[in-house]
N, CA, C and O atoms as a Tripos MOL2 file, in Angstrom:
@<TRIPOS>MOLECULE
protein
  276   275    69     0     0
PROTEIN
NO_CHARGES

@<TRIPOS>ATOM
      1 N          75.8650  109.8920   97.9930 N.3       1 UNK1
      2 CA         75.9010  111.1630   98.6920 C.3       1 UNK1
      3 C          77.2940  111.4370   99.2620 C.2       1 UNK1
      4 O          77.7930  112.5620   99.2320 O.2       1 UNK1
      5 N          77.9400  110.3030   99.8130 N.am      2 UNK2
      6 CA         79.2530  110.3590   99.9900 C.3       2 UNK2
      7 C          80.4890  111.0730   99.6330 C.2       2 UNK2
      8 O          81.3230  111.8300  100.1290 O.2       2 UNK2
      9 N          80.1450  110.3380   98.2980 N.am      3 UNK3
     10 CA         80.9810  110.9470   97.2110 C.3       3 UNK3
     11 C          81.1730  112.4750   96.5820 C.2       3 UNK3
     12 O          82.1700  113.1030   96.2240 O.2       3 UNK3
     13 N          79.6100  112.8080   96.6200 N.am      4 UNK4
     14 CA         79.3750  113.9730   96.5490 C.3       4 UNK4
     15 C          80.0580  114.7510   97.3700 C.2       4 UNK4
     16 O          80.8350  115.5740   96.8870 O.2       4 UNK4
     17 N          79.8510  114.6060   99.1720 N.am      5 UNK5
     18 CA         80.6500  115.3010   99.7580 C.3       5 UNK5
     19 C          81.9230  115.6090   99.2620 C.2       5 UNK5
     20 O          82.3610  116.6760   98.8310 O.2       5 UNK5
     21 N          82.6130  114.1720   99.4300 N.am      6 UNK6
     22 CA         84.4530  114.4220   99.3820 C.3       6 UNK6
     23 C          84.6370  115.2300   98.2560 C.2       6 UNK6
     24 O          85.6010  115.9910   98.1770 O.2       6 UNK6
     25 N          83.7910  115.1280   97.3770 N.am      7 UNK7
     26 CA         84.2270  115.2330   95.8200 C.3       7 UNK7
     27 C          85.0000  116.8820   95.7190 C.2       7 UNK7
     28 O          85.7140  117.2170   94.7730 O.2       7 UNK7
     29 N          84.7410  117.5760   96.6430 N.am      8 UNK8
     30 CA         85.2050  119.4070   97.3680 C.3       8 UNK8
     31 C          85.7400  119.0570   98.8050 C.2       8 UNK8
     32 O          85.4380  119.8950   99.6540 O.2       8 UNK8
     33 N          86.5650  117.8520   99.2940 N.am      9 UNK9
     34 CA         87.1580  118.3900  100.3170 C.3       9 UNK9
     35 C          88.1330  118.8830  100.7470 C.2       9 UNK9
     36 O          88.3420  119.1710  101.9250 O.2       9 UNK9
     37 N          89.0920  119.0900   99.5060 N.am     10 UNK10
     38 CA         90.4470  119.4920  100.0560 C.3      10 UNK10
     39 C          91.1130  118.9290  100.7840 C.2      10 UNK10
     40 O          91.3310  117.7230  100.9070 O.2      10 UNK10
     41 N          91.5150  119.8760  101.3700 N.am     11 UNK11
     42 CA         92.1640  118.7820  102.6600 C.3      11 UNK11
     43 C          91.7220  119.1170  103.8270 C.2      11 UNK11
     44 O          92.2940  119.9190  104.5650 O.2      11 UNK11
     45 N          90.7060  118.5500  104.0740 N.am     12 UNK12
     46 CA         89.8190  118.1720  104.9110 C.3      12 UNK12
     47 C          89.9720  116.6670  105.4830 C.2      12 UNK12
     48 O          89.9230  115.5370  104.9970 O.2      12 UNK12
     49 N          90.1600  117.1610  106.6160 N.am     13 UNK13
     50 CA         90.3930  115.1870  107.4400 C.3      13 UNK13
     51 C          89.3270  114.9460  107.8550 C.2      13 UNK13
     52 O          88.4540  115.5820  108.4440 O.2      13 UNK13
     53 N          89.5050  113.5530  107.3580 N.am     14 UNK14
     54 CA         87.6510  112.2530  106.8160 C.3      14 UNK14
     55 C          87.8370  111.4450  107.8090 C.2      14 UNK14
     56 O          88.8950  110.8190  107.7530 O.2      14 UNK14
     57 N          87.0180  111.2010  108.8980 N.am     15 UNK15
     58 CA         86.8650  110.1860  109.8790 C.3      15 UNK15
     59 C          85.8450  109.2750  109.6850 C.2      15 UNK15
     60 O          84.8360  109.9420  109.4550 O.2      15 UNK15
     61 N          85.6270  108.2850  109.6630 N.am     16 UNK16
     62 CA         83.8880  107.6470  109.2750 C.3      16 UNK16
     63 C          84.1120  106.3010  110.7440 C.2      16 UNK16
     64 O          84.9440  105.8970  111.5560 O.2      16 UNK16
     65 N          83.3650  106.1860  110.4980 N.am     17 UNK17
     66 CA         82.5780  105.4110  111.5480 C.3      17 UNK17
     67 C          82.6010  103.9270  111.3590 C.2      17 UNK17
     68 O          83.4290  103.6240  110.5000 O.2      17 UNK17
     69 N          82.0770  103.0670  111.7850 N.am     18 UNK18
     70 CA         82.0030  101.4760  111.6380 C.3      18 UNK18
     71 C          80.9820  101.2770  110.3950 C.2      18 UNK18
     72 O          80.1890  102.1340  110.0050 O.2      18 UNK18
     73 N          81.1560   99.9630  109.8430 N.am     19 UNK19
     74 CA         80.1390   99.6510  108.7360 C.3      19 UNK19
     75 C          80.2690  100.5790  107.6430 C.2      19 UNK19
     76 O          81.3600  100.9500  107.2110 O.2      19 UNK19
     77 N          78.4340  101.1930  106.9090 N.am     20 UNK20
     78 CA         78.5120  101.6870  105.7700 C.3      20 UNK20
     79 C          79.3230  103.0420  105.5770 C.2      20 UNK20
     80 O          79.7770  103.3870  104.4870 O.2      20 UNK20
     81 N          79.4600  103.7960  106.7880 N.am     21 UNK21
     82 CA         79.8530  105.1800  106.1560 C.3      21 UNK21
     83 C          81.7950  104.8930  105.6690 C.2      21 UNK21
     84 O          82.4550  105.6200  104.9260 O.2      21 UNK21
     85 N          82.2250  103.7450  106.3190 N.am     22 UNK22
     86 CA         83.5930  103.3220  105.9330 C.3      22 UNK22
     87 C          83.7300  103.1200  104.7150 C.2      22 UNK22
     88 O          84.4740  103.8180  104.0260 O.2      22 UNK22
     89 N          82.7880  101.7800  104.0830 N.am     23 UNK23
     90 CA         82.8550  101.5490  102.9440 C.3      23 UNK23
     91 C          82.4150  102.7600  101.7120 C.2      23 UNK23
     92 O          82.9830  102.8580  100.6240 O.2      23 UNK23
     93 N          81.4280  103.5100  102.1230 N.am     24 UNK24
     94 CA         80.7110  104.7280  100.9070 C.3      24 UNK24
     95 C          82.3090  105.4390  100.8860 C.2      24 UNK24
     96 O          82.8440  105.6830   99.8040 O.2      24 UNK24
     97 N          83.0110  105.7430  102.2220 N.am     25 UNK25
     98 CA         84.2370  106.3720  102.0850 C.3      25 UNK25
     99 C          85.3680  106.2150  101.0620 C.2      25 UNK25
    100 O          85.9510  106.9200  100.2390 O.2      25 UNK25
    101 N          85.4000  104.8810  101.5350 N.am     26 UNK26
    102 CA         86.7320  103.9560  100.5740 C.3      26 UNK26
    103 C          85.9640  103.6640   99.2740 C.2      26 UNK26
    104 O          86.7900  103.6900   98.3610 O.2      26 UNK26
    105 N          84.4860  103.3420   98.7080 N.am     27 UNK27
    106 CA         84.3710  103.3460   97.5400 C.3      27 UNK27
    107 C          84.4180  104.6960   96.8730 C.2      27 UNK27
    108 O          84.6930  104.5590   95.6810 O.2      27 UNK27
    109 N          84.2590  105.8500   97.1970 N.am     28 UNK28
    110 CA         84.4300  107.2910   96.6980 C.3      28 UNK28
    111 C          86.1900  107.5700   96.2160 C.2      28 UNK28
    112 O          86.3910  108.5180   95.4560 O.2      28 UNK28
    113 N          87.5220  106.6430   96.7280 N.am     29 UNK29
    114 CA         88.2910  106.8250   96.6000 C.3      29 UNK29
    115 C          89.2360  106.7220   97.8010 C.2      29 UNK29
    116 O          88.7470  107.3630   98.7310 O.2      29 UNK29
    117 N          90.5670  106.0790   98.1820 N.am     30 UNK30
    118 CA         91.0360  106.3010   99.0650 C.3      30 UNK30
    119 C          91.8280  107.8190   98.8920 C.2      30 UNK30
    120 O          92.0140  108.3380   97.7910 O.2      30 UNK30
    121 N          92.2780  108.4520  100.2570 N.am     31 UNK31
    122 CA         92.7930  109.5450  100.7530 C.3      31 UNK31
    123 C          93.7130  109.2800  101.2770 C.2      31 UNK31
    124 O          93.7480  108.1710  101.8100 O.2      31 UNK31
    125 N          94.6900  110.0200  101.3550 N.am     32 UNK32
    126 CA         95.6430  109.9880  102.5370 C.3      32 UNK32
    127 C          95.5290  110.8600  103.9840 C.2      32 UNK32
    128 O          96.1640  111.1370  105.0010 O.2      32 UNK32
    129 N          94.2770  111.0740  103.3220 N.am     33 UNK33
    130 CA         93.7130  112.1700  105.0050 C.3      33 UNK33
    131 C          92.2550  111.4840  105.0900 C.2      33 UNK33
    132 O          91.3050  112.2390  105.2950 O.2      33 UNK33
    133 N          91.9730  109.8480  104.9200 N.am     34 UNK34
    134 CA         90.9200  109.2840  105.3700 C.3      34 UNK34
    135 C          91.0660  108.6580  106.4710 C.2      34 UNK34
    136 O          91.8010  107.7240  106.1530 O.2      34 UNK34
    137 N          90.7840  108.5390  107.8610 N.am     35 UNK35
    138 CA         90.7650  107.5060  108.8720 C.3      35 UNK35
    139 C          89.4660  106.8950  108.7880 C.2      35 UNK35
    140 O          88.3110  107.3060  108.8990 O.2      35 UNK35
    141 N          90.3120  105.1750  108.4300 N.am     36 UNK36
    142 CA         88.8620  104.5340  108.7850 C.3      36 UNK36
    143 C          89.1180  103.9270  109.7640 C.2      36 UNK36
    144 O          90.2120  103.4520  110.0690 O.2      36 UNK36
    145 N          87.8490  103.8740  110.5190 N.am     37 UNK37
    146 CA         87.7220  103.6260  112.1830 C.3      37 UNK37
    147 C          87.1610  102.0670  111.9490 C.2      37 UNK37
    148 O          86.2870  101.9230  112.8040 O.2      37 UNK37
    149 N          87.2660  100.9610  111.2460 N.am     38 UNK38
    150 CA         87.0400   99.6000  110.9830 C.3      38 UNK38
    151 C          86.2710   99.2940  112.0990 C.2      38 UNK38
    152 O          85.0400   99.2830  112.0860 O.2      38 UNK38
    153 N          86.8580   99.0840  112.9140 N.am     39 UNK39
    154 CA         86.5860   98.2620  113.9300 C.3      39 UNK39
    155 C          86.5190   99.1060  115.7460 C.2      39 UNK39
    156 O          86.2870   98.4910  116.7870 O.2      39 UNK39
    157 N          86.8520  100.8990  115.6000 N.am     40 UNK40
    158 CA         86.1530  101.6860  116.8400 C.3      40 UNK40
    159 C          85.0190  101.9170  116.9730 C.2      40 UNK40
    160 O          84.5960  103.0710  116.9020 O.2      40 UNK40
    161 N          84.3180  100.9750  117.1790 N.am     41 UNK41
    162 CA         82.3860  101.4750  117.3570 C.3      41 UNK41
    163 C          82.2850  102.6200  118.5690 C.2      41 UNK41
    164 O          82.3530  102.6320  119.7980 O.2      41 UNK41
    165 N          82.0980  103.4950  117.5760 N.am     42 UNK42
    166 CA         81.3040  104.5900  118.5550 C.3      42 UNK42
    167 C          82.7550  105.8180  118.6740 C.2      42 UNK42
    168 O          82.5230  106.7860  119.3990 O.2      42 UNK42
    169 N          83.7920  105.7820  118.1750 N.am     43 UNK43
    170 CA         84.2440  106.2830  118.1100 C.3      43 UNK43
    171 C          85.1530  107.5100  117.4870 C.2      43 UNK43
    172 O          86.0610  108.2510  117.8640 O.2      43 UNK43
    173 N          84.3350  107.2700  116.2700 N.am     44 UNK44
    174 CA         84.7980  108.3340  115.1360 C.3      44 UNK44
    175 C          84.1550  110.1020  115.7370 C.2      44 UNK44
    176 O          84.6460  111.0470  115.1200 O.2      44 UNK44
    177 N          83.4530  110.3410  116.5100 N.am     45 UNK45
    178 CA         83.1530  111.2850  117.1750 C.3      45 UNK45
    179 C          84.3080  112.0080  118.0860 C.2      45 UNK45
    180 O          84.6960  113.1600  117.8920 O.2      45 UNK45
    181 N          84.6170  111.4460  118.7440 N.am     46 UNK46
    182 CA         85.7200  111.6640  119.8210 C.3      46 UNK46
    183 C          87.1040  111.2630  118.8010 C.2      46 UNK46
    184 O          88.0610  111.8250  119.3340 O.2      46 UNK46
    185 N          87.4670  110.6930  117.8480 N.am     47 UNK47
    186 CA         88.7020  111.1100  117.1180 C.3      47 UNK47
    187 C          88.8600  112.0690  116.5090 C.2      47 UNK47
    188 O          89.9030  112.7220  116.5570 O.2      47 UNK47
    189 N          87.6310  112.4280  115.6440 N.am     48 UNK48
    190 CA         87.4890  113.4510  115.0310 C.3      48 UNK48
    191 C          87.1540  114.8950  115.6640 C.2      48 UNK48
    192 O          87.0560  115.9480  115.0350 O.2      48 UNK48
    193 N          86.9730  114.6730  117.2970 N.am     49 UNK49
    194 CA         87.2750  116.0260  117.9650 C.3      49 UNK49
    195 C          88.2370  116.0870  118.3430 C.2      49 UNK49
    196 O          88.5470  117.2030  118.7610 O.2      49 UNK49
    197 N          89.3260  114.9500  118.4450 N.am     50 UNK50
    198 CA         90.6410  114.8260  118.9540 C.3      50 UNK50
    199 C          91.8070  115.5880  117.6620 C.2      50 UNK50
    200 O          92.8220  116.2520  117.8750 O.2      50 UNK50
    201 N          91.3110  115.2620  116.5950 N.am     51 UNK51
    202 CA         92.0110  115.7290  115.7200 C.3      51 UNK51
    203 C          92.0810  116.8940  115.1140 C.2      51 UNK51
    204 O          93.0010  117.2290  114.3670 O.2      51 UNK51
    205 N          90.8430  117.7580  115.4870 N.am     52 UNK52
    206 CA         89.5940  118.9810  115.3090 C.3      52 UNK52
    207 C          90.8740  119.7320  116.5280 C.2      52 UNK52
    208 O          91.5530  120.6720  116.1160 O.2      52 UNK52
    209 N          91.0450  119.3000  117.7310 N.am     53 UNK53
    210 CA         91.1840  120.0340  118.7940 C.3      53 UNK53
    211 C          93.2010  119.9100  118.4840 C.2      53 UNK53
    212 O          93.8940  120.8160  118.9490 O.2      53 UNK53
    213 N          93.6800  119.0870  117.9310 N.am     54 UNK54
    214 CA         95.1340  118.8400  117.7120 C.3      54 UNK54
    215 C          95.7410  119.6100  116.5100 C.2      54 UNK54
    216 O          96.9100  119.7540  116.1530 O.2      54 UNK54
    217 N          94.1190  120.2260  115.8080 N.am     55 UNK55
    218 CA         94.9400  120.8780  114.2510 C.3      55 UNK55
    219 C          93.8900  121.4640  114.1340 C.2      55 UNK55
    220 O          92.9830  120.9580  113.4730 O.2      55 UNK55
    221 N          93.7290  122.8530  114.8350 N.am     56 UNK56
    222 CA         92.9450  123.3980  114.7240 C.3      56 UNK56
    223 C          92.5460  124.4300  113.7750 C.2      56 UNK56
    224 O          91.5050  125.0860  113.8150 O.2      56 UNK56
    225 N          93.6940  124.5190  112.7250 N.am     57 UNK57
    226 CA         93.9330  125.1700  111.3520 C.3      57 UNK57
    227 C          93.0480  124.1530  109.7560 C.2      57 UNK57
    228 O          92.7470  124.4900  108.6120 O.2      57 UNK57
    229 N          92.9600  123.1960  110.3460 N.am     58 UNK58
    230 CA         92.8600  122.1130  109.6020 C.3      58 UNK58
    231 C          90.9520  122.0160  109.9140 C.2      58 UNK58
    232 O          90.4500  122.3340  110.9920 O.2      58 UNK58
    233 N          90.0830  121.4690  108.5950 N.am     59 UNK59
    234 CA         88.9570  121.3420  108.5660 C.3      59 UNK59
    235 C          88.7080  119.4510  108.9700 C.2      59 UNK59
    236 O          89.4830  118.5900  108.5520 O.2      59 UNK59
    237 N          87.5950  119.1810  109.7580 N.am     60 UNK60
    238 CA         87.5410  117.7230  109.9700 C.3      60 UNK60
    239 C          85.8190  117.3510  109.7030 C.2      60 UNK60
    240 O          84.8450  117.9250  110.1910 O.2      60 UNK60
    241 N          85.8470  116.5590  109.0590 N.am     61 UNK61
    242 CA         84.0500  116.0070  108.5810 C.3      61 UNK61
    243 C          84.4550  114.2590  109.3490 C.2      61 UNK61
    244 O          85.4230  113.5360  109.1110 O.2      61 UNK61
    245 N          83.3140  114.0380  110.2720 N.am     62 UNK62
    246 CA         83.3910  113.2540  110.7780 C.3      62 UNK62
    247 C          81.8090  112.3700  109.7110 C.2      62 UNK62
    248 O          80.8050  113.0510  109.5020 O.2      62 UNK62
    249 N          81.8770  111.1210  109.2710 N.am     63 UNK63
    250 CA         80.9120  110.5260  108.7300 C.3      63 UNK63
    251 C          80.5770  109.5080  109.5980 C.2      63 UNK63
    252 O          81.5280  108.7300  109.6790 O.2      63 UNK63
    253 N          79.3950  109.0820  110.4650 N.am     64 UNK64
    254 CA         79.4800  108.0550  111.2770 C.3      64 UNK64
    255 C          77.7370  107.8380  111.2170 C.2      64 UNK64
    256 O          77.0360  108.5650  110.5130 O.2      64 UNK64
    257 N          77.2700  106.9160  111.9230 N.am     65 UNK65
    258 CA         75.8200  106.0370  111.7560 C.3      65 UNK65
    259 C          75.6560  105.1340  110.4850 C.2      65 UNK65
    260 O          76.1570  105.1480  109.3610 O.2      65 UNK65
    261 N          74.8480  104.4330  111.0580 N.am     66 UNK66
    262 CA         74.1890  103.1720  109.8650 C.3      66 UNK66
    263 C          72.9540  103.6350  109.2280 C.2      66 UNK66
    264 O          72.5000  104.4850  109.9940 O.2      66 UNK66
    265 N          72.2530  103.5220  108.3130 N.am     67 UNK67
    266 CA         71.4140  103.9460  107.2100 C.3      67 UNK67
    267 C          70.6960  102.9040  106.7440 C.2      67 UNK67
    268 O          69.6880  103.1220  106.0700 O.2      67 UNK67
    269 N          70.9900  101.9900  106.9510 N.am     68 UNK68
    270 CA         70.0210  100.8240  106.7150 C.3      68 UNK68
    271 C          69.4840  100.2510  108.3680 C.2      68 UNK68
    272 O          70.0760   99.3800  109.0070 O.2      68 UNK68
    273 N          68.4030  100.8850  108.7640 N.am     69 UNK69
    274 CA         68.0790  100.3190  110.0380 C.3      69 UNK69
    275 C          66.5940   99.7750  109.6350 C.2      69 UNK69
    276 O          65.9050   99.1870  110.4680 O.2      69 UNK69
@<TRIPOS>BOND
     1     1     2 1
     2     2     3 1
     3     3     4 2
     4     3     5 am
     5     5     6 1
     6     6     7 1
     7     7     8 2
     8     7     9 am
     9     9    10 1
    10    10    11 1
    11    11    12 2
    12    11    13 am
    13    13    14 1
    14    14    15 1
    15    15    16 2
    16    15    17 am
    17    17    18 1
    18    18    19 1
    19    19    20 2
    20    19    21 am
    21    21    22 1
    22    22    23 1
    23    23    24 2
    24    23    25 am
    25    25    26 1
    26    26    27 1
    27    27    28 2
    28    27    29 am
    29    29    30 1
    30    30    31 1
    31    31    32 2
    32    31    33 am
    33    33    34 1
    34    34    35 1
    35    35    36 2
    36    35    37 am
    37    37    38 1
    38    38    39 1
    39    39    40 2
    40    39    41 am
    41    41    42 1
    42    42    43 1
    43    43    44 2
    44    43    45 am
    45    45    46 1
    46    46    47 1
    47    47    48 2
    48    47    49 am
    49    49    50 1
    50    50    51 1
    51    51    52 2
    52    51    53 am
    53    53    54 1
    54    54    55 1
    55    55    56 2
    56    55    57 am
    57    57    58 1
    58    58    59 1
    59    59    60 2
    60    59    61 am
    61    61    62 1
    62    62    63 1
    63    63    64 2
    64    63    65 am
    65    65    66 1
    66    66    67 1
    67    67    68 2
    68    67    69 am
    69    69    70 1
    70    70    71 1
    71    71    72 2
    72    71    73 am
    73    73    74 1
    74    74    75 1
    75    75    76 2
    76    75    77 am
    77    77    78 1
    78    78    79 1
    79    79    80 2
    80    79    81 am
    81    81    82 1
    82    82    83 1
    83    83    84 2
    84    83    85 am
    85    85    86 1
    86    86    87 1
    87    87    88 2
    88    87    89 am
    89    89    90 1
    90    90    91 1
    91    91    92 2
    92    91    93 am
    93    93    94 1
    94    94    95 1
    95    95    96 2
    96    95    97 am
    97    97    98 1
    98    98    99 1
    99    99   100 2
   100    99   101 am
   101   101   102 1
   102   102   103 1
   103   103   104 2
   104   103   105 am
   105   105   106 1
   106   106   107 1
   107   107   108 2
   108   107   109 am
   109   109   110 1
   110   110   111 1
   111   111   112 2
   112   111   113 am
   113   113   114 1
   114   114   115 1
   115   115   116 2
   116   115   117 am
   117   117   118 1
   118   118   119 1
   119   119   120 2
   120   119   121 am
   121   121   122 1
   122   122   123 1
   123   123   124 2
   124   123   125 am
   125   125   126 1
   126   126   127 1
   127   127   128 2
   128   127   129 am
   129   129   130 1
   130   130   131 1
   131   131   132 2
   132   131   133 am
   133   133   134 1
   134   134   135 1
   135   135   136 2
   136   135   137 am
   137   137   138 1
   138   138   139 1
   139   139   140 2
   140   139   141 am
   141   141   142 1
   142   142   143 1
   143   143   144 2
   144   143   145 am
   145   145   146 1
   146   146   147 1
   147   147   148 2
   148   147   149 am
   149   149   150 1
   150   150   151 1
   151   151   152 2
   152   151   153 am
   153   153   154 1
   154   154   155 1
   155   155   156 2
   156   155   157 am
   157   157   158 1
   158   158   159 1
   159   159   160 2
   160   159   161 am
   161   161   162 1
   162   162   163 1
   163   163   164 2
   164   163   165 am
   165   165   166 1
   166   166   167 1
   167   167   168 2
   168   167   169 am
   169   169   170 1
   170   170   171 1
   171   171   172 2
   172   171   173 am
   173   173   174 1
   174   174   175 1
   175   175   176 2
   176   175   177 am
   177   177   178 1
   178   178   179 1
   179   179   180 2
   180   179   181 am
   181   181   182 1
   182   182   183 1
   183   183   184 2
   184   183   185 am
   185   185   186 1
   186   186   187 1
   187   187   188 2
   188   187   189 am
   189   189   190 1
   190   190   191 1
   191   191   192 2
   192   191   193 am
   193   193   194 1
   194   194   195 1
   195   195   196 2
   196   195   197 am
   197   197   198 1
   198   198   199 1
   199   199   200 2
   200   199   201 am
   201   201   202 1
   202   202   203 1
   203   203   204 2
   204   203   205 am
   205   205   206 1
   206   206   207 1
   207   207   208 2
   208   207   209 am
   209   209   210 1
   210   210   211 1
   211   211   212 2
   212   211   213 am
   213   213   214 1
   214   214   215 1
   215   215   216 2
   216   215   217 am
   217   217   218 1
   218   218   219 1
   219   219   220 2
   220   219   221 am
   221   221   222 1
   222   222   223 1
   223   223   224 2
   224   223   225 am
   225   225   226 1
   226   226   227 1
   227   227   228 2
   228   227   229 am
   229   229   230 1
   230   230   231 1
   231   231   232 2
   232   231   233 am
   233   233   234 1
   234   234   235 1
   235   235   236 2
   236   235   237 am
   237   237   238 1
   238   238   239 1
   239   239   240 2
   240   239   241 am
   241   241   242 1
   242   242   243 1
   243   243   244 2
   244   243   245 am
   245   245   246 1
   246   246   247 1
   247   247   248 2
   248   247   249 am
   249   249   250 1
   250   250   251 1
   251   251   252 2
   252   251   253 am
   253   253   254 1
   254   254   255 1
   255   255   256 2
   256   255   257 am
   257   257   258 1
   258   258   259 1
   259   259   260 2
   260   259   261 am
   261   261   262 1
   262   262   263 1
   263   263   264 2
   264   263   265 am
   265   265   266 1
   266   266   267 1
   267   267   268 2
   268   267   269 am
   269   269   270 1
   270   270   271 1
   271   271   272 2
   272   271   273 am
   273   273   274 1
   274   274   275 1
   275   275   276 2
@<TRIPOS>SUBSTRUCTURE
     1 UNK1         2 RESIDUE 1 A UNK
     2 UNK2         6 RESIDUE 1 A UNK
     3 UNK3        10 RESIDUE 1 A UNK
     4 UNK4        14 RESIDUE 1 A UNK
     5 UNK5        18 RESIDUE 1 A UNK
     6 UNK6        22 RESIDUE 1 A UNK
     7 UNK7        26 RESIDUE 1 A UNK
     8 UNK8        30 RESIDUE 1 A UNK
     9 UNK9        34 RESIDUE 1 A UNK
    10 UNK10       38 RESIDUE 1 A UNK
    11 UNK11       42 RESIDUE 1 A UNK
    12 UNK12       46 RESIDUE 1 A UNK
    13 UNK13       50 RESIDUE 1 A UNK
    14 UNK14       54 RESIDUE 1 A UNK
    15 UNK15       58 RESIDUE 1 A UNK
    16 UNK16       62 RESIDUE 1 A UNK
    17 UNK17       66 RESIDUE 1 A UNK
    18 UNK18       70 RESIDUE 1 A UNK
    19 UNK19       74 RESIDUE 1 A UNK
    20 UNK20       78 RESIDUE 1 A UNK
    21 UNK21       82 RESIDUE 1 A UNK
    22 UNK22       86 RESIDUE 1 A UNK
    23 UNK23       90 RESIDUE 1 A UNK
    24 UNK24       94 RESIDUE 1 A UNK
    25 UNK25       98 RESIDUE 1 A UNK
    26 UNK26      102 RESIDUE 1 A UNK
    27 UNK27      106 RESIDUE 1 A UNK
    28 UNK28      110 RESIDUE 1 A UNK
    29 UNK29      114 RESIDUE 1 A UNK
    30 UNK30      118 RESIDUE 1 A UNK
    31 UNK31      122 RESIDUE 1 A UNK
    32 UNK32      126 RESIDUE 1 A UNK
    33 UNK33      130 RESIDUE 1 A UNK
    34 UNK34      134 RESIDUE 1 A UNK
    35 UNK35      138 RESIDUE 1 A UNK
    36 UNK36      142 RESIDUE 1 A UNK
    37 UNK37      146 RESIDUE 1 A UNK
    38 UNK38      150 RESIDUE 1 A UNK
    39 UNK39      154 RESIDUE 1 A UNK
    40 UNK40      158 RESIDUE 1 A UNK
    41 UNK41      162 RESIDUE 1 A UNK
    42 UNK42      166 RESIDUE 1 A UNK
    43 UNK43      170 RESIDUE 1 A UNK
    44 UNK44      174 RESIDUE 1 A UNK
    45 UNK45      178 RESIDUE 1 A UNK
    46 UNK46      182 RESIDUE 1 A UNK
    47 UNK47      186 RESIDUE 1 A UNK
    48 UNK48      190 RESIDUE 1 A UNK
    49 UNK49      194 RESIDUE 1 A UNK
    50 UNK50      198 RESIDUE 1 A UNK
    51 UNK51      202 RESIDUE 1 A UNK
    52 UNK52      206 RESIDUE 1 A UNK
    53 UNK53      210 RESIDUE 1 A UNK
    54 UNK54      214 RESIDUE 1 A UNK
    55 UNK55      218 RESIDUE 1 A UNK
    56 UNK56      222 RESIDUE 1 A UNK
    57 UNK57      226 RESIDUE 1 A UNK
    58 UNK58      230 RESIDUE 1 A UNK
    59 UNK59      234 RESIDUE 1 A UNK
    60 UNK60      238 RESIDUE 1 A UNK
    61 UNK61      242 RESIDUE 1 A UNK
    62 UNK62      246 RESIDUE 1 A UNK
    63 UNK63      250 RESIDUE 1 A UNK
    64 UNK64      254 RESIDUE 1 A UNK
    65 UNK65      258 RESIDUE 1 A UNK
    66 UNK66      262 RESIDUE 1 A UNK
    67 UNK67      266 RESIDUE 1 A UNK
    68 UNK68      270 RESIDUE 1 A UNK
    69 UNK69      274 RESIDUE 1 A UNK
């Protein structure tokens, strides 16, 4: 589903979250407008409004939660 997304994002800045939504990210392809948040738990929300609110011309898809619970 991941993949699907990016697969139309332009340039759209990709934030993802800890765990799976990092990896579905980086297996879809690396970006040069991907931040992966490795190791900020809980924080891809608040970067991705930080970056939302710093470039506000600019589109931001934040990917974050786990899926296997």
């Amino acid at each position: 589903m991941v993949a699907k997304i990016l697969s139309q994002r332009g340039d759209t800045l990709v934030v993802t979250g800890l765990g799976s939504p990092t990896y579905d990210c980086a297996a879809a392809g690396d970006h040069p407008l991907n931040f992966y948040l490795w190791g900020a738990m809980g924080s891809a929300t608040t970067v991705g409004l930080g970056l939302a609110l710093a470039q506000p011309q600019r589109r931001v898809l934040v990917i974050t939660g786990e899926a296997n619970c």
